[in-house]
Each structure stands twice: as C-alpha cells, then as structure tokens.
py3Dmol code that shows the C-alpha trace and the ligand (Angstrom):
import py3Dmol

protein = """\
ATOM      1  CA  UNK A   1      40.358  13.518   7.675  1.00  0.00           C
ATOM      2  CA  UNK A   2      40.181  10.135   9.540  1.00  0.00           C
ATOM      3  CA  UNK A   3      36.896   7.902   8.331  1.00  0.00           C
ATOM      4  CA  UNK A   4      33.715  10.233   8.746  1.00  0.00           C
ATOM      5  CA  UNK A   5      31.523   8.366  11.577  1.00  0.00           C
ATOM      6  CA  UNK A   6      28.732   7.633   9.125  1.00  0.00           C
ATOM      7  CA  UNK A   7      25.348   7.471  11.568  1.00  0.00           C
ATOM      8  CA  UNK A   8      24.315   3.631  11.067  1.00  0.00           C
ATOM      9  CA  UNK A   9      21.080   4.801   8.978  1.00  0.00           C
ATOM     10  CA  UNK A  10      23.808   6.144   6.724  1.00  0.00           C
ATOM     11  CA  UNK A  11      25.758   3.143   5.993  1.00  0.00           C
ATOM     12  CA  UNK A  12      22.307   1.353   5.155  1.00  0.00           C
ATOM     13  CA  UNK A  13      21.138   3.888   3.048  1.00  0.00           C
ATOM     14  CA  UNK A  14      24.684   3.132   1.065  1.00  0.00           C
ATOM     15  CA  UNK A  15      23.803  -0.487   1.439  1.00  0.00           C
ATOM     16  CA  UNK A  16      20.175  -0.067   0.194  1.00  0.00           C
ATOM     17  CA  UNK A  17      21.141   1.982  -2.814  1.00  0.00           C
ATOM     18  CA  UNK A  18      24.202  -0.776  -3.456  1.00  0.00           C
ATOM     19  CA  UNK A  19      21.325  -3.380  -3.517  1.00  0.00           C
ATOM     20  CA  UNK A  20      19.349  -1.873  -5.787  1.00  0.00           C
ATOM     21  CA  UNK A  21      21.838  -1.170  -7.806  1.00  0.00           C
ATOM     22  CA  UNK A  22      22.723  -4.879  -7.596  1.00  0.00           C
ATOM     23  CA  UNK A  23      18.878  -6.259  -8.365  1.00  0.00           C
ATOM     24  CA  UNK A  24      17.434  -7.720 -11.369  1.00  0.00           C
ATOM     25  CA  UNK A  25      14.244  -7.608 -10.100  1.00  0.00           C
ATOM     26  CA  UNK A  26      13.109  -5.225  -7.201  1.00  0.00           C
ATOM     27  CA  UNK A  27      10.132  -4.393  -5.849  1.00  0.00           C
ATOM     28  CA  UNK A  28       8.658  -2.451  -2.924  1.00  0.00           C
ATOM     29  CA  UNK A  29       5.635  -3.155  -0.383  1.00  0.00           C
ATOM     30  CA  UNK A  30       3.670  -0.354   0.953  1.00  0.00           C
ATOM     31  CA  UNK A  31       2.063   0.300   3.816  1.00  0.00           C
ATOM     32  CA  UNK A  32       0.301   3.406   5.522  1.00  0.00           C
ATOM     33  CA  UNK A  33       3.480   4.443   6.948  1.00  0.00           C
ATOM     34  CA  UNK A  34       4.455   6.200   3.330  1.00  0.00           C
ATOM     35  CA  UNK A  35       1.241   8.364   3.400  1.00  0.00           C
ATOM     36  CA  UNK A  36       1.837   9.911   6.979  1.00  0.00           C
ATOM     37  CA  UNK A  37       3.787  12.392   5.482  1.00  0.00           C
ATOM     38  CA  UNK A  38       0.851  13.492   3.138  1.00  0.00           C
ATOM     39  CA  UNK A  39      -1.274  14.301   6.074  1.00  0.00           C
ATOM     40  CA  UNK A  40      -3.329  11.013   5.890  1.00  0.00           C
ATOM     41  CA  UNK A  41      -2.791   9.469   9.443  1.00  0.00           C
ATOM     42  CA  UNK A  42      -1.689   5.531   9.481  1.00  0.00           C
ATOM     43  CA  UNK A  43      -3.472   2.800  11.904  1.00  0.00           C
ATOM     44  CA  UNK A  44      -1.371   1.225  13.912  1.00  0.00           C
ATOM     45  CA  UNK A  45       1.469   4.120  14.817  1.00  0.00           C
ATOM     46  CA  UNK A  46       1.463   6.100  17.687  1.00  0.00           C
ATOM     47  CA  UNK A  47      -1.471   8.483  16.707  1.00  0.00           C
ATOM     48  CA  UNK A  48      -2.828   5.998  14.265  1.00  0.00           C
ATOM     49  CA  UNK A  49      -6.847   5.367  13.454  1.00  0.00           C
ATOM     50  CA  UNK A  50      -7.195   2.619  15.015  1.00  0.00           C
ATOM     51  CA  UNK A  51      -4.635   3.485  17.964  1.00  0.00           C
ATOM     52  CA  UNK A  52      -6.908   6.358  18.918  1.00  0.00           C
ATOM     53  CA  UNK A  53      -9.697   4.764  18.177  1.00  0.00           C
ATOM     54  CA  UNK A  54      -9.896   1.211  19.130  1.00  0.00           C
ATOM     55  CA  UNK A  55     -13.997   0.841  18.346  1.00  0.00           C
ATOM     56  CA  UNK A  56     -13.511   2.403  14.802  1.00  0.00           C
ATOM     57  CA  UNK A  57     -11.354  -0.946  13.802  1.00  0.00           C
ATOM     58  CA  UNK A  58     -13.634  -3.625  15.242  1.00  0.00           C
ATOM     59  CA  UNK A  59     -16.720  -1.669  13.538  1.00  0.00           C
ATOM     60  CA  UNK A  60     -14.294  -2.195  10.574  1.00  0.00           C
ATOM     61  CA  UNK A  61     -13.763  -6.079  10.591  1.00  0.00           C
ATOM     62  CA  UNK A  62     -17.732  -6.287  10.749  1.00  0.00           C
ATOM     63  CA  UNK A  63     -17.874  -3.791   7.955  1.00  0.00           C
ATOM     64  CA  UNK A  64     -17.929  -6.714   4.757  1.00  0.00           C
ATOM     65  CA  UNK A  65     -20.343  -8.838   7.116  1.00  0.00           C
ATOM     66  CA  UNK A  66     -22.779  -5.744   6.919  1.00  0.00           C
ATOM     67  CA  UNK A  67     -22.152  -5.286   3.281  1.00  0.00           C
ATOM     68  CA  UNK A  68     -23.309  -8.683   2.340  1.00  0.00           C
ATOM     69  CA  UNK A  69     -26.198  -8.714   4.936  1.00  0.00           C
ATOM     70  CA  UNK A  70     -27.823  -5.494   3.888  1.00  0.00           C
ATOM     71  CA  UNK A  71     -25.931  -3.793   0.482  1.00  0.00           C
ATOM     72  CA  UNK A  72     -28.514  -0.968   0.234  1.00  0.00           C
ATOM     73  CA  UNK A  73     -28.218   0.193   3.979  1.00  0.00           C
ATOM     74  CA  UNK A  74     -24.278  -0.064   3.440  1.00  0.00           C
ATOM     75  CA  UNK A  75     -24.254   1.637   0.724  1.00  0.00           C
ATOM     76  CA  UNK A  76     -26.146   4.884   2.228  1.00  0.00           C
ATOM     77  CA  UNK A  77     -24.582   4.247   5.068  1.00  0.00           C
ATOM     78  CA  UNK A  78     -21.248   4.970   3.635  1.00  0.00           C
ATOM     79  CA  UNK A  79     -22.311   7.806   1.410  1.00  0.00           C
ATOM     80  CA  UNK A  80     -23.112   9.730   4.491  1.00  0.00           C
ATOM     81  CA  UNK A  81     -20.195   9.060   6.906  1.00  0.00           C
ATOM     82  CA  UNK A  82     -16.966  10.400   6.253  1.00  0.00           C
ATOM     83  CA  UNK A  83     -13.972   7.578   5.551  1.00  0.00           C
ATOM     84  CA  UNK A  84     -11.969   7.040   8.548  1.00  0.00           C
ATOM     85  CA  UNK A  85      -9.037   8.079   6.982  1.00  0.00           C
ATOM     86  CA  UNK A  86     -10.444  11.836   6.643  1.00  0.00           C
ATOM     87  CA  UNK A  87     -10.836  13.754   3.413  1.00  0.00           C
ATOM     88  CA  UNK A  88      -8.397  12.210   0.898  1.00  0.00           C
ATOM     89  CA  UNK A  89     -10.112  14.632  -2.417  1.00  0.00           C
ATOM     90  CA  UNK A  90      -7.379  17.049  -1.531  1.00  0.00           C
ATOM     91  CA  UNK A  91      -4.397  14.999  -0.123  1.00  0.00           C
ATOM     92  CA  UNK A  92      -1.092  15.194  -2.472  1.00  0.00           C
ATOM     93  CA  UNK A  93       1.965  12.681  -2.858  1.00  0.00           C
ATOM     94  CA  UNK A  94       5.153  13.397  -1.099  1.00  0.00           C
ATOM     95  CA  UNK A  95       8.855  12.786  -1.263  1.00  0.00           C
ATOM     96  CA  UNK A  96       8.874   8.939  -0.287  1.00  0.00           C
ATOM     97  CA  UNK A  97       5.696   8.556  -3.366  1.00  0.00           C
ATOM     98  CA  UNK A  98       8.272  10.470  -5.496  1.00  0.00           C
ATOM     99  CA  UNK A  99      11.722   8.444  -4.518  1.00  0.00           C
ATOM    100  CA  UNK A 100       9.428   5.531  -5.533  1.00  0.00           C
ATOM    101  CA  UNK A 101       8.235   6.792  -9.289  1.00  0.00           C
ATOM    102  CA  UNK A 102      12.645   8.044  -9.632  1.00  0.00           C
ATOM    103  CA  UNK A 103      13.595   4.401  -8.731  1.00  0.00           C
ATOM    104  CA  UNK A 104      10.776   2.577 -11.793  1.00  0.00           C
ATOM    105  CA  UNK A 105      12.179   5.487 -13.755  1.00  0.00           C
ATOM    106  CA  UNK A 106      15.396   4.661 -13.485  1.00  0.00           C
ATOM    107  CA  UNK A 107      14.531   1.020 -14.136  1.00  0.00           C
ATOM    108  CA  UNK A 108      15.379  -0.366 -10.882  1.00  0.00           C
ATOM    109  CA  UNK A 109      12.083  -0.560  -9.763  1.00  0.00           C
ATOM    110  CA  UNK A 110       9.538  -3.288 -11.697  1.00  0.00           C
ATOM    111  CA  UNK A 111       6.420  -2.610  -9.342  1.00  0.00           C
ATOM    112  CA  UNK A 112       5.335  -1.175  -6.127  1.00  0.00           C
ATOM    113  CA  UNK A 113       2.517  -3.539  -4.337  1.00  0.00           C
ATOM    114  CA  UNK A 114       0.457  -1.408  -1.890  1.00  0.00           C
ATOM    115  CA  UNK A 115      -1.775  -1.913   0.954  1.00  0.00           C
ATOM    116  CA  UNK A 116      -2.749   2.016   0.451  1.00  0.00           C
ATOM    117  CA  UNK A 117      -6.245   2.999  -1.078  1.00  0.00           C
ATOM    118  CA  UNK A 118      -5.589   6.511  -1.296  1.00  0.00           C
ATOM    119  CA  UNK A 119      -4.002   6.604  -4.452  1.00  0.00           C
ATOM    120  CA  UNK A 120      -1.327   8.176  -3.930  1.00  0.00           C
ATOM    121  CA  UNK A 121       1.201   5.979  -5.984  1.00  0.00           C
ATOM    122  CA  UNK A 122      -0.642   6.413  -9.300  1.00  0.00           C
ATOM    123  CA  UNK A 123      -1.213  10.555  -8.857  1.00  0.00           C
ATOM    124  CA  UNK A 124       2.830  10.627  -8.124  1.00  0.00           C
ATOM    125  CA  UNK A 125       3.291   8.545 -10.936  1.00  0.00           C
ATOM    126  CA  UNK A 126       4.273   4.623 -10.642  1.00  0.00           C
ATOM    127  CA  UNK A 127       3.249   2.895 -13.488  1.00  0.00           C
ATOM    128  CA  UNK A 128       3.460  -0.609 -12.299  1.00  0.00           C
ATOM    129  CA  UNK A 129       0.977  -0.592  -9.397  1.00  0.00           C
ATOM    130  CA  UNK A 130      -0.729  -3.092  -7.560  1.00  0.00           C
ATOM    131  CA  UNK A 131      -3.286  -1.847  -5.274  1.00  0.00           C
ATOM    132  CA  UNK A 132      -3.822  -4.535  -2.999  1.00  0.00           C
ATOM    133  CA  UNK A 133      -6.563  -3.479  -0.701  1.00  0.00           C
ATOM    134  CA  UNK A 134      -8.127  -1.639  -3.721  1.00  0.00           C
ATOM    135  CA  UNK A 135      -8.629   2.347  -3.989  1.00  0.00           C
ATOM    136  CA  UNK A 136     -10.664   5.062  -2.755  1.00  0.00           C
ATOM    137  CA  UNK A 137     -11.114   6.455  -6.304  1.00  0.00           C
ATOM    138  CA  UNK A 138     -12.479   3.085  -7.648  1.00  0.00           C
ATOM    139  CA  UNK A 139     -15.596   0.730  -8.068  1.00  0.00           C
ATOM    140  CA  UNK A 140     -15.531  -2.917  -8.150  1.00  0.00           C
ATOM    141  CA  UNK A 141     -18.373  -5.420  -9.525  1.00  0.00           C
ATOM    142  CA  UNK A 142     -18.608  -8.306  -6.719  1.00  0.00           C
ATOM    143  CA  UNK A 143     -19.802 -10.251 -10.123  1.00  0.00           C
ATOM    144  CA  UNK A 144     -17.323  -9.704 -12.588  1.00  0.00           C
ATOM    145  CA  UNK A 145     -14.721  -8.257 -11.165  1.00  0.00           C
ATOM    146  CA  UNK A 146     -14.763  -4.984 -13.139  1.00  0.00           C
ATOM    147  CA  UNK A 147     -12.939  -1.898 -12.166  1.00  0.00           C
ATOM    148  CA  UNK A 148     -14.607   1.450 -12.662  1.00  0.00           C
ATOM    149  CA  UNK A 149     -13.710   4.965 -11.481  1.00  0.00           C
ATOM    150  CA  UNK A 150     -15.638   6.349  -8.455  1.00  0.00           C
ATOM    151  CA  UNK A 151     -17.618   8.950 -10.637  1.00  0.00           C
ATOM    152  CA  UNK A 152     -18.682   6.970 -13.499  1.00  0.00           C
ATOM    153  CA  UNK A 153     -21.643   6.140 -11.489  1.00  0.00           C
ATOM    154  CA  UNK A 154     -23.971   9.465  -9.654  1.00  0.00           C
ATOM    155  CA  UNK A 155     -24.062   7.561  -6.353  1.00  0.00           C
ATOM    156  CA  UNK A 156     -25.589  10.883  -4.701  1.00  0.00           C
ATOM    157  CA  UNK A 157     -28.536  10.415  -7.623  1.00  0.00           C
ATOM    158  CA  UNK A 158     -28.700   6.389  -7.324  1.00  0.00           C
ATOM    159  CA  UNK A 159     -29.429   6.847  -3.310  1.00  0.00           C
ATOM    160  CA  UNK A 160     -32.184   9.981  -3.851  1.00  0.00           C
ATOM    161  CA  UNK A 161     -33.383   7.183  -6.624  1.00  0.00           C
ATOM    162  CA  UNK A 162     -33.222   3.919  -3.807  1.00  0.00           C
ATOM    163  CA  UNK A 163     -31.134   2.384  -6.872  1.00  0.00           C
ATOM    164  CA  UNK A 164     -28.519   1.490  -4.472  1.00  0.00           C
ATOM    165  CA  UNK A 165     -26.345  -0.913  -4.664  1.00  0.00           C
ATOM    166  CA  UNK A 166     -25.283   0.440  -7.939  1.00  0.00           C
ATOM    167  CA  UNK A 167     -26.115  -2.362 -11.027  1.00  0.00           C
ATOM    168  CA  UNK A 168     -22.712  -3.271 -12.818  1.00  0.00           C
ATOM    169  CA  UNK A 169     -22.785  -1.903 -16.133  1.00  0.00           C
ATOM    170  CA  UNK A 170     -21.502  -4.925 -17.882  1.00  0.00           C
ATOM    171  CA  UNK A 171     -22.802  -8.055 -16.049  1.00  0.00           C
ATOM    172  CA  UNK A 172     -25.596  -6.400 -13.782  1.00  0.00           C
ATOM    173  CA  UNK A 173     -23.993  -7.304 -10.992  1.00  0.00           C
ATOM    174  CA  UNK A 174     -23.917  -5.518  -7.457  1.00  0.00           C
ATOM    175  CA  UNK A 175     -21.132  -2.568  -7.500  1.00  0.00           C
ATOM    176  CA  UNK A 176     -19.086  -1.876  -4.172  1.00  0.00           C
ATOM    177  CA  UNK A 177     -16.582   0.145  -3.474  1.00  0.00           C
ATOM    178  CA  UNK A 178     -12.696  -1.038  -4.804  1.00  0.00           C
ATOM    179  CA  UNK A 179     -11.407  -0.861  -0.945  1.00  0.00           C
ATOM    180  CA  UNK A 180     -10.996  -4.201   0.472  1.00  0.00           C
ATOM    181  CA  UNK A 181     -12.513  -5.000   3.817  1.00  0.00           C
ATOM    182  CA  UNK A 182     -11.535  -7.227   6.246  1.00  0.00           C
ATOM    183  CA  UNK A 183     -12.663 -10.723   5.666  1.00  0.00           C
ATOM    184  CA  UNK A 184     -13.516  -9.348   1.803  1.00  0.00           C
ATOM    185  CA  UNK A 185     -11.190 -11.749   0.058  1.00  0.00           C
ATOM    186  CA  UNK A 186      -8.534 -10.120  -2.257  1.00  0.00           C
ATOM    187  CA  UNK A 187      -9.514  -9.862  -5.546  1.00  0.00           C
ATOM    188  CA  UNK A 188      -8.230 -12.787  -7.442  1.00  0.00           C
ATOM    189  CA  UNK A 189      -6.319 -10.775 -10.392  1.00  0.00           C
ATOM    190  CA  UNK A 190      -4.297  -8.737  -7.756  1.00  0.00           C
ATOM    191  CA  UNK A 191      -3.742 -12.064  -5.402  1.00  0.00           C
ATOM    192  CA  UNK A 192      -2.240 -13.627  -8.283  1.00  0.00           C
ATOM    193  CA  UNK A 193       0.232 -10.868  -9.382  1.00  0.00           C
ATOM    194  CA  UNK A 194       1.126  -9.838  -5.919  1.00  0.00           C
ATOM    195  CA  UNK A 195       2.454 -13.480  -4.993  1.00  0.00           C
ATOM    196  CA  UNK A 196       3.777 -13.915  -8.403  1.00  0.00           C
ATOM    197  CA  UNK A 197       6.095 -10.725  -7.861  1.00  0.00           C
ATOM    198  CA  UNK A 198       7.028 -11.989  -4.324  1.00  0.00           C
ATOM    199  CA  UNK A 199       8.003 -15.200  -6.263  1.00  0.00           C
ATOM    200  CA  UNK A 200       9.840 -13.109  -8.851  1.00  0.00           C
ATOM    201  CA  UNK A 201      11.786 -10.541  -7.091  1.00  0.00           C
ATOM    202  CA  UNK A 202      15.668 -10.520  -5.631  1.00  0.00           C
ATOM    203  CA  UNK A 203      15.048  -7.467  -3.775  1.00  0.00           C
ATOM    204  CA  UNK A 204      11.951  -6.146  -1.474  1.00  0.00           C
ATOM    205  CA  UNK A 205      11.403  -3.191  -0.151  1.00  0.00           C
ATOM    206  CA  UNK A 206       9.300  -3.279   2.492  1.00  0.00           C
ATOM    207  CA  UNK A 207       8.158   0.695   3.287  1.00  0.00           C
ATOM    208  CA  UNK A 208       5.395   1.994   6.010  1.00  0.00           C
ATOM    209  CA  UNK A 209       3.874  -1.056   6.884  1.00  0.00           C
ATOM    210  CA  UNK A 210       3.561  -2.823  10.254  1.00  0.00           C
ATOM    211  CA  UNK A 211       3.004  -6.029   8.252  1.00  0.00           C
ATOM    212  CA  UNK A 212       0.577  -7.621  10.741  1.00  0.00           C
ATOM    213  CA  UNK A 213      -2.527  -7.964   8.327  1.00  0.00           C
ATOM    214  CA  UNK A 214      -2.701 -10.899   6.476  1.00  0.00           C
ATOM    215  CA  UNK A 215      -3.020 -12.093   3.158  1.00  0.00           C
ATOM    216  CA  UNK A 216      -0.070  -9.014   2.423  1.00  0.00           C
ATOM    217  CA  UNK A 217       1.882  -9.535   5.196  1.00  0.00           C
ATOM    218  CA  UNK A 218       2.492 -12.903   3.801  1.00  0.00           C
ATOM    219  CA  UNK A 219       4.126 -11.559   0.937  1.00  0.00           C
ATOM    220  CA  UNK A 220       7.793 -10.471   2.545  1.00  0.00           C
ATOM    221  CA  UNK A 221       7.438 -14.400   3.811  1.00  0.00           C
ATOM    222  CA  UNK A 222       6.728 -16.091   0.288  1.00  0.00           C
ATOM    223  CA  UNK A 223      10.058 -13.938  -0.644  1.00  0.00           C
ATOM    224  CA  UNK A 224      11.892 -14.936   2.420  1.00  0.00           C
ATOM    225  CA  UNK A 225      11.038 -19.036   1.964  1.00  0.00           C
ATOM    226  CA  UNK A 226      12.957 -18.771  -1.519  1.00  0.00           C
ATOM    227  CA  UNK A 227      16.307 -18.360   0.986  1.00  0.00           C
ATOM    228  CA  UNK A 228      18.807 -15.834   0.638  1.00  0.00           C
ATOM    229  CA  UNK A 229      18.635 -15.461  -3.383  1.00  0.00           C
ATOM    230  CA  UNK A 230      16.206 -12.663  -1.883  1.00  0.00           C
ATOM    231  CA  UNK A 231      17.281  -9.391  -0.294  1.00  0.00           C
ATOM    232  CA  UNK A 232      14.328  -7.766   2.405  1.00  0.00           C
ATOM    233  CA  UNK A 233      14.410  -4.133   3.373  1.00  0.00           C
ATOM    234  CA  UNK A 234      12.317  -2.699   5.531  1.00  0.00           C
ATOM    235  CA  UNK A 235      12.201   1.218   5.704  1.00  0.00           C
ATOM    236  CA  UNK A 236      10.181   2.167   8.485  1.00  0.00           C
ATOM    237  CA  UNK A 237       9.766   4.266  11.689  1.00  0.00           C
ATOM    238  CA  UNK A 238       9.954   0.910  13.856  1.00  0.00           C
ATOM    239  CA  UNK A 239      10.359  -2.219  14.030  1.00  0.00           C
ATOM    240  CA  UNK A 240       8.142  -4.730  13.113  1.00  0.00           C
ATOM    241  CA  UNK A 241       7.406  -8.678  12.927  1.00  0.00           C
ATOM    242  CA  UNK A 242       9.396  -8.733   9.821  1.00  0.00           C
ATOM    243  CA  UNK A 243      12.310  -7.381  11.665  1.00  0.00           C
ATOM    244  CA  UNK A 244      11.886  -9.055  14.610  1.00  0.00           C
ATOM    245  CA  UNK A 245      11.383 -12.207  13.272  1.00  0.00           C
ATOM    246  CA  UNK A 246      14.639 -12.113  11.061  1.00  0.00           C
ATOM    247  CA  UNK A 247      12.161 -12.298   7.695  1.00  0.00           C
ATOM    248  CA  UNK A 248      13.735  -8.553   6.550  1.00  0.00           C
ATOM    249  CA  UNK A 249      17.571  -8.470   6.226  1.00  0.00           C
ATOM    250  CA  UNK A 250      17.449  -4.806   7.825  1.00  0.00           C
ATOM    251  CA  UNK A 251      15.776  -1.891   8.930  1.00  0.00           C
ATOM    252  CA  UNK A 252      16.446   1.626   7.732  1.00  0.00           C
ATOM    253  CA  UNK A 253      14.537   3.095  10.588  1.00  0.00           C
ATOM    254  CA  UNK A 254      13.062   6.728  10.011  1.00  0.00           C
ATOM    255  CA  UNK A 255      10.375   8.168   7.781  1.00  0.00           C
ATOM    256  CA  UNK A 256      10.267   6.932   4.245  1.00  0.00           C
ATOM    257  CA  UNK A 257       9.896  10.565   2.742  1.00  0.00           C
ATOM    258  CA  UNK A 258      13.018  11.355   4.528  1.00  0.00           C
ATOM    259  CA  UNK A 259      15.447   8.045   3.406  1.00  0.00           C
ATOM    260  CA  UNK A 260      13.678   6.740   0.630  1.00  0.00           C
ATOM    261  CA  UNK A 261      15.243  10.409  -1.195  1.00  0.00           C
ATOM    262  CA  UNK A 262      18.077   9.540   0.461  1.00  0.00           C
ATOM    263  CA  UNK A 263      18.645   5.939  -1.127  1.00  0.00           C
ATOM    264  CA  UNK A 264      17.873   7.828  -4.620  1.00  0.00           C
ATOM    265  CA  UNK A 265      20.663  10.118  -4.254  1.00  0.00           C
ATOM    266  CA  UNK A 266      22.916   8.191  -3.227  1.00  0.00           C
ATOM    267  CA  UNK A 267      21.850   5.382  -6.260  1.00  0.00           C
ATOM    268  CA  UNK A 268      22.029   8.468  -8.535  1.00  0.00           C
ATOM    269  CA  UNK A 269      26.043   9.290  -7.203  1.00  0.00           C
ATOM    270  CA  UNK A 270      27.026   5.175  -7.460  1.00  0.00           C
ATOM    271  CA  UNK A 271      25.385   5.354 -11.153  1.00  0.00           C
ATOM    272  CA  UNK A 272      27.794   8.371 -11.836  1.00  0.00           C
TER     273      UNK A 272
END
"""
ligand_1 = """\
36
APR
N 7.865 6.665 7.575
C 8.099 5.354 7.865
N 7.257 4.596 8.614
C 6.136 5.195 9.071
C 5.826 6.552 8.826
C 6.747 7.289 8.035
N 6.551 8.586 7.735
N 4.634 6.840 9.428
C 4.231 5.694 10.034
N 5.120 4.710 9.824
C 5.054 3.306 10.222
C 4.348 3.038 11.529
O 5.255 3.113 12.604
C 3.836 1.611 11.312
O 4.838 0.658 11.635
O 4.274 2.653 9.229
C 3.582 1.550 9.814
C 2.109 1.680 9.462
O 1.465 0.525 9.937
P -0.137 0.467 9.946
O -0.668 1.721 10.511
O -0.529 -0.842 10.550
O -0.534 0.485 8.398
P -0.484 -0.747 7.400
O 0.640 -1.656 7.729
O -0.528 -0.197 6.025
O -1.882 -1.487 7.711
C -2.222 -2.556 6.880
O -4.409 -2.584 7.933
O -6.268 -1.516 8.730
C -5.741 -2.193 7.651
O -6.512 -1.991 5.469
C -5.723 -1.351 6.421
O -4.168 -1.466 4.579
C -4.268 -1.342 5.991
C -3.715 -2.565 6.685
"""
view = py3Dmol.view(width=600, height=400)
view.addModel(protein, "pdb")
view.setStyle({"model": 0}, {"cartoon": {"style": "trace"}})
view.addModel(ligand_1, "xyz")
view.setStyle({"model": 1}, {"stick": {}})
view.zoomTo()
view.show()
C-alpha cells in the first residue's frame, strides 16, 4: 500500500517519541491544560476560571496584598470560601499524569516542573516533582520556608480558637498556605531547581500551559537562549507565545491525555 497519509499530529508524535528517545536530559513543564481532563477546569481556555470569570482573577492578584495586610482575616477568609478551582479532595489523575510517571519510569524523563497545585503529579506517581506554584495539600512557613501537609495543623480548631495564622512549628513563624499567589515570590528552593533544570535539559516538554505568567513562563526561554543544543515541545490544545514566538520547536496540538499516551506508545514500539 502506497505511504499511509500520516495526519501531521502523527508524524510529530513519531518525532516527539524520536526525541525523547534521543535526550540525555528531558524534562516537561506543566500547566493547567494537563488537569482539564481530570475535571478541574484551566484559566485561560475557552471555559477557563478566569475566562468566565474575569473579577475572580483580579480579586486573585490582590489576594498576597491581603494576606500580608491582614493574615488572620485571610486566613478565615479562605477557610470559608471554596478554592476557585472547585473541590479538588476527590479529583483523580488521568492518562496525560500517567504518560508522564511511564516516561520517568522508563528513564527518559528526569523531572516534571509544574505550575499545577492540585497534586495531581505526585498521586499519579512522578517522583521528581517540582511544584512551582506550590500545592493545595501543603503548608508553607513565610519564615523558614518549611513544608508541611495541609492536616498536620486543625485549621477548623485554630479559627474556633482565633489562633489563626497558624504558628510554624519549628521557627514560630506565620504558616500560609503552599499555593503561590500572584506577586508572592517563588519560593527560593524551587526557583533555584526549576532554572537549574531549564539550564540542564536537551529536551522540554512544554504540556497545558498558555505560558503567559511569569517567573515560569521564563523557563522554556532560559532553555531556548542556550540555542539549538535544546529541543522545545509544546503539547497543547493551541497555540501559544511559545509557539508563536518561535521559542518551542513545535506544537503537537490536541489534549495531552490524548497524545502524551500516544508519544509513550509509540517510544515503547521504537525501544522494541
Ligand atoms: N490538553 C492540552 N491543552 C489543554 C487542555 C488539554 N486537555 N486543556 C486546556 N489546555 C490548554 C489551554 O488551551 C491553555 O492554552 O492549556 C492551557 C492552560 O493555560 P492556563 O489556563 O493559562 O493555565 P496555566 O498556563 O497553567 O496558568 C498558569 O496562571 O492563574 C495562574 O497560578 C495560575 O498556575 C496558573 C498560572
């Protein structure tokens, strides 16, 4: 039979899973977009949180400005409004999460960086995660720095108590929640590794993200200024800045839990 037509989403799935293949060091960015397909809407796509809901993000830039103002008020106010992104106690991984954990298994994939707080990444399984914007499921000392989990303090019994903000356990320090907000700068442990991977790696993924919020979005750029010894690849439902702007080297346009499967196979048939 003459040449299959191959749809042009299926030669770059061949050429994705050929890089990788290819790499020493690969990593992948995340962005919303790979949580979609978990139920958890995204922010900037068509029916994103802050597409339908324009006053919800600039209530959010002020939302580290009010933490630092009044950290007691925040802090109740928070523990009675829901999170924007919905209920994420019951939310579950899904097939791009998966593809991700099959590609560190397989040791082509040294870390995944994500913008994500929901967690998804470590319930599916990645071991080397950097969670760049924080996580739902986490506390974070504005002292010290330390990390706890969400339950090892009884927030519900601290605000019946007015104890709020929480006291960090080690230094004394005032406890917030892990998420980053805007104009919260990145803490300086995950800052440091996330740039130091963009420095390392000779393939990025780049998978969900509009990569319009800065400091992350300057990560695909930090790889791009090292030339060509670096291989971008965006997988995402549309174009974006990175594309647009030449920064990726190509777009595998679609849904993540759809082709990032797809790339895994078709790594897995090259390998045999
Ligand atoms: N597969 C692939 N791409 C998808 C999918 C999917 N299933 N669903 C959505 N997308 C794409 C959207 O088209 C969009 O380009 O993912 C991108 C998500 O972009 P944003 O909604 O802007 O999310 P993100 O880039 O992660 O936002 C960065 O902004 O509000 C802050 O802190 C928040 O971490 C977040 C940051």
């Amino acid at each position: 039979m003459v040449g299959v037509m191959q749809s042009p989403a299926e030669d770059l799935i061949g050429r994705a899973a050929r890089d990788l293949l290819g790499a020493k060091y690969a990593i992948a960015l995340t962005g919303a977009g790979i949580s979609t397909e978990s139920g958890i809407p995204d922010f900037r796509g068509p029916s994103g949180v802050w597409t339908r809901d324009p006053g919800a993000e600039s209530r959010a830039y002020r939302s580290y400005d009010r933490f630092i103002a009044d950290p007691k008020k925040w802090w109740e106010e928070r523990l009675s409004a829901p999170s924007v992104l919905g209920d994420l106690s019951s939310v579950a991984p899904n097939e791009g999460h998966f593809a991700l954990v099959e590609l560190e298994e397989l040791g082509l994939l040294q870390s995944v960086l994500t913008q994500n707080v929901d967690g998804l990444h470590e319930i599916a399984g990645t071991k080397h995660l950097i969670e760049y914007h924080g996580s739902f499921l986490k506390l974070r000392c504005v002292g010290c720095g330390a990390r706890f989990a969400r339950d090892d303090y009884d927030l519900e019994k601290l605000k019946e108590e007015g104890k709020l903000p929480p006291a960090c356990s080690r230094c004394g320090g005032m406890i917030k929640t892990d998420g980053v907000m805007f104009g919260e700068p990145i803490p300086e442990d995950v800052a440091r590794l996330s740039v130091a991977e963009a420095r390392r790696c000779d393939l990025m993924l780049v998978c969900g993200t509009s990569a319009v919020v800065y400091p992350f979005a300057d990560l695909p750029r930090i790889a791009r200024s090292r030339g060509k010894s670096v291989t971008i690849v965006e997988i995402n439902a549309e174009p974006t800045p990175l594309t647009n702007e030449g920064i990726s080297d190509y777009l595998v346009q679609g849904k993540t839990g759809i082709i990032l499967p797809r790339i895994v196979a078709e790594v897995k048939r090259l390998k045999t």
